[in-house]
MMTF fields as JSON, N, C-alpha, C and O atoms, coordinates in Angstrom:
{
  "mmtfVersion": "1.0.0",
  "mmtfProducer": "UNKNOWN",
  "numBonds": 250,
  "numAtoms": 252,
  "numGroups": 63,
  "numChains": 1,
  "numModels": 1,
  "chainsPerModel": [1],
  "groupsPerChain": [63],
  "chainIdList": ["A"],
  "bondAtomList": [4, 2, 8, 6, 12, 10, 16, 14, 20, 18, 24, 22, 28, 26, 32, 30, 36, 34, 44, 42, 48, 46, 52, 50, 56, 54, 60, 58, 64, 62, 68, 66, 72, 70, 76, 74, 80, 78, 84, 82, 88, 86, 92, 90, 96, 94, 100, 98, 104, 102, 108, 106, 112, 110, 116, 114, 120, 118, 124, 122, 128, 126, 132, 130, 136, 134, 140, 138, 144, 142, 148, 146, 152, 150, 156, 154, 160, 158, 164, 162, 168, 166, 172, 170, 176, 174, 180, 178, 184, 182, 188, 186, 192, 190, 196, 194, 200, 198, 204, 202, 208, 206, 212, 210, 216, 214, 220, 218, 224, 222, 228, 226, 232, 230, 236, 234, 240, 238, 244, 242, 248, 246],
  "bondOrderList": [1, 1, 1, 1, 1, 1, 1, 1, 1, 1, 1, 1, 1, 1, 1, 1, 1, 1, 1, 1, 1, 1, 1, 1, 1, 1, 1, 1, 1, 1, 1, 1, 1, 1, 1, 1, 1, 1, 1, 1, 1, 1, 1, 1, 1, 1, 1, 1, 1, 1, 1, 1, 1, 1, 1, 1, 1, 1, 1, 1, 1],
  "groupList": [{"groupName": "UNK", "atomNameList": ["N", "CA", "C", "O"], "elementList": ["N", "C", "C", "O"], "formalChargeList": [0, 0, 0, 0], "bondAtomList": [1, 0, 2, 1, 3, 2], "bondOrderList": [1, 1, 2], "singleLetterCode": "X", "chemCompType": "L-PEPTIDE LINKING"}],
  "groupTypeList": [0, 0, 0, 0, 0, 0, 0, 0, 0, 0, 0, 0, 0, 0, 0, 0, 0, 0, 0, 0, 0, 0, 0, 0, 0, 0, 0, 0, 0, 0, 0, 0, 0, 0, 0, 0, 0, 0, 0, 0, 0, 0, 0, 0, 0, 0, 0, 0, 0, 0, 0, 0, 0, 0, 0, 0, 0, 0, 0, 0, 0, 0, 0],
  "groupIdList": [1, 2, 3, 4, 5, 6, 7, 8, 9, 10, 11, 12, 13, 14, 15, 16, 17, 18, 19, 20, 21, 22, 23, 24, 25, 26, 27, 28, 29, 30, 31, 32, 33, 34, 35, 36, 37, 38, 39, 40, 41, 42, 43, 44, 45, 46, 47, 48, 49, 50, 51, 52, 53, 54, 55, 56, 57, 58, 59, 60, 61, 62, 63],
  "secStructList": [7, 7, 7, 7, 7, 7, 7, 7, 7, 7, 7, 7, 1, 2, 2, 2, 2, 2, 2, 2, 2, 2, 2, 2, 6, 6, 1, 1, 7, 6, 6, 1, 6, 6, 1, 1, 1, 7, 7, 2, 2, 2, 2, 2, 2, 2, 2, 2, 2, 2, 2, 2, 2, 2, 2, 2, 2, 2, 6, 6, 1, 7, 7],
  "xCoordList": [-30.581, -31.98, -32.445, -32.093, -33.174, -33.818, -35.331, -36.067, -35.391, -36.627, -37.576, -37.305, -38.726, -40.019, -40.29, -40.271, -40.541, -41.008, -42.329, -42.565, -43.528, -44.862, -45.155, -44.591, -46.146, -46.034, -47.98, -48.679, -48.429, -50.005, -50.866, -50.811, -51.543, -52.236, -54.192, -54.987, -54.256, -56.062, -56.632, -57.821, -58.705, -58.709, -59.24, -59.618, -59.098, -59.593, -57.932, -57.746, -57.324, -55.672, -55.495, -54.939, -56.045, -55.899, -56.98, -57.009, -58.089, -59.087, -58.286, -58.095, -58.009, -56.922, -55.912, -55.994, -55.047, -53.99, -54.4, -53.838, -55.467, -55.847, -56.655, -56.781, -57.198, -58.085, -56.754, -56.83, -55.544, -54.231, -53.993, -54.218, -53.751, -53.375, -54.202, -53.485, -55.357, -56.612, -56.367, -56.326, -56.242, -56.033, -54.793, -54.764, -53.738, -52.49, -52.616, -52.186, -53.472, -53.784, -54.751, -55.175, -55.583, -56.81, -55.724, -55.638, -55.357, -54.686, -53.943, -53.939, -53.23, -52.4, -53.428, -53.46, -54.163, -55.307, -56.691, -57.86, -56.284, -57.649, -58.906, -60.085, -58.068, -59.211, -59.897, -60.94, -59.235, -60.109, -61.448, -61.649, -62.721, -64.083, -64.207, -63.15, -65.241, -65.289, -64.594, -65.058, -63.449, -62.52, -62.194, -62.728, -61.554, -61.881, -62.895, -63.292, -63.367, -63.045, -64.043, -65.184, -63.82, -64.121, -63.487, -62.386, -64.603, -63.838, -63.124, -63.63, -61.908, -61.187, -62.272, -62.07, -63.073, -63.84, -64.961, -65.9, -65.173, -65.848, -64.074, -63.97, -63.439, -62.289, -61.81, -61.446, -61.668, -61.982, -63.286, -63.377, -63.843, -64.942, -64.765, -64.821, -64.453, -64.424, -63.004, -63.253, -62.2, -60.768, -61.436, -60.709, -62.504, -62.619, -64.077, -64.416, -64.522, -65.399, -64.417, -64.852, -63.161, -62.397, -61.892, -61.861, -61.402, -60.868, -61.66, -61.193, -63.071, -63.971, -64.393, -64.691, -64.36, -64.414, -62.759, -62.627, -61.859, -60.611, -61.358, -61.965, -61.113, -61.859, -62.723, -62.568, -63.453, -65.005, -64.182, -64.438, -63.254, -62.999, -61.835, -61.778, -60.579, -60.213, -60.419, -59.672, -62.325, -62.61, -63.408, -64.037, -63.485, -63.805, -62.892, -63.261, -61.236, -60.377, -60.118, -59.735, -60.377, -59.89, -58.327, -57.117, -58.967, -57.544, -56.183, -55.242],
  "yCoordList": [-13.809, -13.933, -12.597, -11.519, -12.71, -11.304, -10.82, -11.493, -9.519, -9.257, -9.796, -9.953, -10.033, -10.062, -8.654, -7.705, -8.77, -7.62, -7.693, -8.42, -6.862, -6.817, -6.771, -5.993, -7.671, -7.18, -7.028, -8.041, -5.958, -5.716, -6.608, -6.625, -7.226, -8.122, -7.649, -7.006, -7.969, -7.051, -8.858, -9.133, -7.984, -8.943, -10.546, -11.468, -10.465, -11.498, -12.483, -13.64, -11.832, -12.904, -13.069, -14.082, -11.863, -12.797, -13.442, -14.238, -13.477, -15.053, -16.201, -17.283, -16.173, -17.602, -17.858, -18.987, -16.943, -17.554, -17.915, -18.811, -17.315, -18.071, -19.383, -20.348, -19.306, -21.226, -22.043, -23.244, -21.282, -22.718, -22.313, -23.448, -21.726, -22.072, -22.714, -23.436, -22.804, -23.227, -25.165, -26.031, -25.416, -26.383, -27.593, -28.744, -26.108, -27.357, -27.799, -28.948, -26.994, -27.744, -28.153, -28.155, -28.771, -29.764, -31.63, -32.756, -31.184, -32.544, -33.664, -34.847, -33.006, -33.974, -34.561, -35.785, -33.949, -34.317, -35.362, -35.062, -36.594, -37.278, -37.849, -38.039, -38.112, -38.398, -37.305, -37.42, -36.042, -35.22, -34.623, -33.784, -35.248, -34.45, -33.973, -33.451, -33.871, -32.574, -32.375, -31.893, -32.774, -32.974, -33.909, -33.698, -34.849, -36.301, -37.207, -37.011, -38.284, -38.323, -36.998, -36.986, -36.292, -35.262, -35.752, -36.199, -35.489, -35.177, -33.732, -32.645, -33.871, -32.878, -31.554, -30.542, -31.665, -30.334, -30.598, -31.126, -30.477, -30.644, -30.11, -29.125, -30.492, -29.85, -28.486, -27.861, -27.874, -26.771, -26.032, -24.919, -26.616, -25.744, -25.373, -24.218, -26.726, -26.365, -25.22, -24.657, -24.802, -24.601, -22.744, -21.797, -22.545, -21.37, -20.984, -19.801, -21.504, -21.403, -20.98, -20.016, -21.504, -21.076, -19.538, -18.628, -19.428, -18.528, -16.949, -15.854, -17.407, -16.411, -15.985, -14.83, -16.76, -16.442, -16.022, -15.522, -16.207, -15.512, -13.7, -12.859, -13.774, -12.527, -11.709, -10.653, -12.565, -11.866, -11.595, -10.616, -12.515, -12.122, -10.888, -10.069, -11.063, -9.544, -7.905, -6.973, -7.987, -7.082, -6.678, -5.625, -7.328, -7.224, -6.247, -5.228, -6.86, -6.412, -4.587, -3.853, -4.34, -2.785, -1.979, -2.196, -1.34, -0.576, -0.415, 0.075],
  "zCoordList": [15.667, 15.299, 14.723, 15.202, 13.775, 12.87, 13.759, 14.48, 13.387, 13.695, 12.557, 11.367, 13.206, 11.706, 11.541, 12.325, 10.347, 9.718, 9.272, 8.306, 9.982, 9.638, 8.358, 7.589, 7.971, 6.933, 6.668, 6.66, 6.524, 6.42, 5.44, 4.21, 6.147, 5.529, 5.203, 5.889, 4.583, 4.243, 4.279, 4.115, 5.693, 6.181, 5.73, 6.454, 4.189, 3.387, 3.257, 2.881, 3.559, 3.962, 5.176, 5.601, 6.157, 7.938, 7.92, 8.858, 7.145, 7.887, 6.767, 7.323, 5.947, 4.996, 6.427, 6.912, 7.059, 7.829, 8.859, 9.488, 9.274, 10.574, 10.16, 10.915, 8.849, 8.89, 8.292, 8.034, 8.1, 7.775, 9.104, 9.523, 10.065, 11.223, 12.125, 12.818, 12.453, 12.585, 12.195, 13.07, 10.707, 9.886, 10.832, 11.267, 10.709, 11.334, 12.179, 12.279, 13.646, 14.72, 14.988, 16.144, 13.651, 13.583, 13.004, 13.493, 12.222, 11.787, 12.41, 12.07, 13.51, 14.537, 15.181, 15.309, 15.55, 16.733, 16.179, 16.422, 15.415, 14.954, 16.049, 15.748, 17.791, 18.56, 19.091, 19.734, 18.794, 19.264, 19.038, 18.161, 20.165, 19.656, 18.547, 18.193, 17.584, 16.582, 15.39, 14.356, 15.586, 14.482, 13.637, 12.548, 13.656, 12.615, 13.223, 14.371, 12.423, 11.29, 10.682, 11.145, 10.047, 8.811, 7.464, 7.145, 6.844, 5.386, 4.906, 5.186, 4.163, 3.625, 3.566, 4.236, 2.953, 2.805, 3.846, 3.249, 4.863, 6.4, 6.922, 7.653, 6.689, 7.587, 7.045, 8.042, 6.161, 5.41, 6.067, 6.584, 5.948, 6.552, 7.719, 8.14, 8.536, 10.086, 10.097, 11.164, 9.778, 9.744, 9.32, 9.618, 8.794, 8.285, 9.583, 9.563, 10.166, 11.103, 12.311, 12.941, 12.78, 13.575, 13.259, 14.088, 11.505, 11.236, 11.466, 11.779, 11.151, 11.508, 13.316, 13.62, 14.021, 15.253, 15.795, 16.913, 15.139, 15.384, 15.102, 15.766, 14.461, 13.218, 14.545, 15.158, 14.575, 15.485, 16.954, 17.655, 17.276, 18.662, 18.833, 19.75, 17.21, 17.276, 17.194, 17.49, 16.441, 16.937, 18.04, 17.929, 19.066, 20.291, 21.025, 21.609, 20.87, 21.655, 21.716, 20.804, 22.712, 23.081, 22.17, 22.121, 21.785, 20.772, 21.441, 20.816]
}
């Protein structure tokens, strides 16, 4: 197995990876509360509302 290799991301590409990561674990889940039925762009949205409270809660964290 390889190591990952960091690779620095500027934070207008960590809020994109966190609303596709955000995204993937909205889609499996259609009975769940809140989440479907949505439309494609209502789920986009919601997916970038997560991405931003990712955001807000990493700079909380202690250095």
């Amino acid at each position: 197995m390889s190591n990952p290799v960091a690779i620095p991301l500027s934070a207008a590409e960590l809020r994109d990876y966190f609303a596709g990561q955000a995204l993937v674990g909205m889609l499996p889940m259609p009975s769940r509360p809140g989440v479907l039925p949505l439309s494609i762009d209502q789920m986009a949205d919601r997916a970038y509302e997560y991405a931003d409270a990712l955001l807000r809660a990493r700079g909380k964290r202690p250095a």
